[in-house]
C-alpha distance (Angstrom), angle and dihedral (degrees) to the residues before:
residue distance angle dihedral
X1 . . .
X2 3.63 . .
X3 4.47 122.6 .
X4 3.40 122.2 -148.6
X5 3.78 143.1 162.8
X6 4.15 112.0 -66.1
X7 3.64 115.3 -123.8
X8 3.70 129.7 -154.7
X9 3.99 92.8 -99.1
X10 3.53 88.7 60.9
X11 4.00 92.7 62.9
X12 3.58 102.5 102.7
X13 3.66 98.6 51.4
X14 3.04 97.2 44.3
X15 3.70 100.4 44.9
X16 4.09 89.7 51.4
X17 4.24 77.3 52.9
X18 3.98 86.9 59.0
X19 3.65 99.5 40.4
X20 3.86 94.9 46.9
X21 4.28 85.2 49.1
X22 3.52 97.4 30.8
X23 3.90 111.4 29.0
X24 3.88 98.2 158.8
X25 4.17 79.0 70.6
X26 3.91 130.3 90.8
X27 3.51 90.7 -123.5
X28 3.86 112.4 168.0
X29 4.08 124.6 128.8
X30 3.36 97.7 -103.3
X31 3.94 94.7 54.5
X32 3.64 86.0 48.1
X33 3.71 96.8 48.9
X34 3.91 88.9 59.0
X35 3.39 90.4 47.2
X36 3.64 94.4 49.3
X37 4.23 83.5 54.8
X38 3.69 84.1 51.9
X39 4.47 111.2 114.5
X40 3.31 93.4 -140.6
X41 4.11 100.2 41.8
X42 4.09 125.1 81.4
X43 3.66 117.9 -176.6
X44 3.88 114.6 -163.4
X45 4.16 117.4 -177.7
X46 3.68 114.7 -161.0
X47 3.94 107.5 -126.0
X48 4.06 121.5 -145.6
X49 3.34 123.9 -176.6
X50 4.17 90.5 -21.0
X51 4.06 92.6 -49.4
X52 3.63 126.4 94.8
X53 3.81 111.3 -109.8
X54 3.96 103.7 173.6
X55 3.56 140.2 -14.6
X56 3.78 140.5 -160.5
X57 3.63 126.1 -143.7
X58 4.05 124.8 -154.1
X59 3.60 133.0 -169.2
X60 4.06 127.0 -170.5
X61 3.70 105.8 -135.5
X62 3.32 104.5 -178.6
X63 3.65 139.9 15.9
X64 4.04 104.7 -160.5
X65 3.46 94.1 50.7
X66 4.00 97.9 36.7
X67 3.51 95.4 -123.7
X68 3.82 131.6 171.7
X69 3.68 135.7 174.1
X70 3.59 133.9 -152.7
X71 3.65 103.5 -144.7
X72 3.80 105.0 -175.6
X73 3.82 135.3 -7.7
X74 3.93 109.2 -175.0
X75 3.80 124.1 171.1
X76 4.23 117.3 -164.4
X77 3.85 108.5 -106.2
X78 3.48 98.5 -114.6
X79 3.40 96.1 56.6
X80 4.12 95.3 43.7
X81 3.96 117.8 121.6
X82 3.58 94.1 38.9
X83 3.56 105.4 101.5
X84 3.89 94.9 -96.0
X85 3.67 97.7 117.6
X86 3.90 92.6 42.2
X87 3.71 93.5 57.6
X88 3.85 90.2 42.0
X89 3.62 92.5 59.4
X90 3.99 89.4 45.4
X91 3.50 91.9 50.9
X92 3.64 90.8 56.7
X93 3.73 96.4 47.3
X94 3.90 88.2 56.8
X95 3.94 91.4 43.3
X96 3.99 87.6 56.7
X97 3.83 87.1 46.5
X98 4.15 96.2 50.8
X99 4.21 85.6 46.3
X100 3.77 83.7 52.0
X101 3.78 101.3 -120.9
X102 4.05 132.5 177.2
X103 3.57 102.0 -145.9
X104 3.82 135.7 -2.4
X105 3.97 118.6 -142.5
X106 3.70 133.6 -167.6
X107 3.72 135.6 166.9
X108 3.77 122.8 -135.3
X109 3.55 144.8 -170.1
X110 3.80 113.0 -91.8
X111 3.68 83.7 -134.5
X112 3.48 103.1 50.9
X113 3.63 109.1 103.4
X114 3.66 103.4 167.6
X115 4.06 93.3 48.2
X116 4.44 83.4 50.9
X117 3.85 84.7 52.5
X118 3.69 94.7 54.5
X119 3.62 101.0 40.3
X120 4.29 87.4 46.4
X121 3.53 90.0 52.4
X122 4.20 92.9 49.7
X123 3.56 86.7 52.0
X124 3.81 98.1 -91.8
X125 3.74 118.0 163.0
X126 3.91 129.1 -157.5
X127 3.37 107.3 -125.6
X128 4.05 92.1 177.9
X129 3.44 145.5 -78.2
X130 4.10 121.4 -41.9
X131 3.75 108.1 -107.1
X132 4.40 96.0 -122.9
X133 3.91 118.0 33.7
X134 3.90 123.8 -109.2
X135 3.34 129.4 -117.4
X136 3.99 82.2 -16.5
X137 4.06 97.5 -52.7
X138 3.34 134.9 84.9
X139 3.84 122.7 -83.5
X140 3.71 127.6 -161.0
X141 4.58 117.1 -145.7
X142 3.45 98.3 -133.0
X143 4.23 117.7 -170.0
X144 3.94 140.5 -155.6
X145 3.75 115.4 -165.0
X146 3.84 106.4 -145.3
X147 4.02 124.4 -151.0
X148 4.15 109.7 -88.8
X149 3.90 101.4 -122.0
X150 3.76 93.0 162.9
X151 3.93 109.4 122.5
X152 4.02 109.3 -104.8
């Protein structure tokens, strides 16, 4: 499995990928293509075999603070418990560290044990549950403090 950078032609797969995941989102591939043109958005798909099996988006949220979020990691069911969503969530650590970032933040289902796993293993910690449920459930903000390599 390889990631690389989503391009517009990739919008309608992937957006079907967010609705199907995330169906209390507006996914459709012309929403996603503006967000893709977005400066502060990167879209990566995760490529098997020539087709897109996943994909993880990330926004930076702030500047002063070096803050980035992951906003979704989704992997296609058939191709779950291989490792995809593991090296997705990797992959996005190490893009955060490369754009310099302070601290990484996500939200997840309070229900999703496999995603907690992951982000516990990378170093994730829960810093408590998110104010207003998702998509109707519960989600937890999870956190990953990143090394300062700003000059004092």
């Amino acid at each position: 499995m390889r990631i690389e950078k989503a391009s517009e032609k990739d919008a309608e797969l992937i957006s079907r990928m967010i609705s199907s995941e995330f169906p209390y989102t507006e996914a459709n591939p012309e929403n996603l293509k503006k967000r893709m043109q977005r400066q502060n958005i990167r879209l990566f798909k995760a490529v098997e075999e020539g087709k897109i099996v996943g994909f993880i988006e990330l926004e930076f949220l702030d500047n002063l603070f070096g803050v980035w979020r992951i906003n979704g990691i989704a992997v296609e069911e058939k191709h779950r418990k291989k490792g995809f969503g593991k090296k997705l969530a990797e992959f996005g650590v190490e893009f955060a560290k490369e754009q310099n970032a302070l601290e990484l933040v996500l939200l997840v289902s309070l229900e999703n044990k496999a995603a907690k796993k992951i982000y516990q293993n990378l170093g994730f910690k829960k810093k408590g549950l998110w104010k207003s449920k998702v998509g109707g459930k519960k989600a937890e903000e999870w956190s990953l403090q990143l090394e300062d390599k700003r000059i004092a």
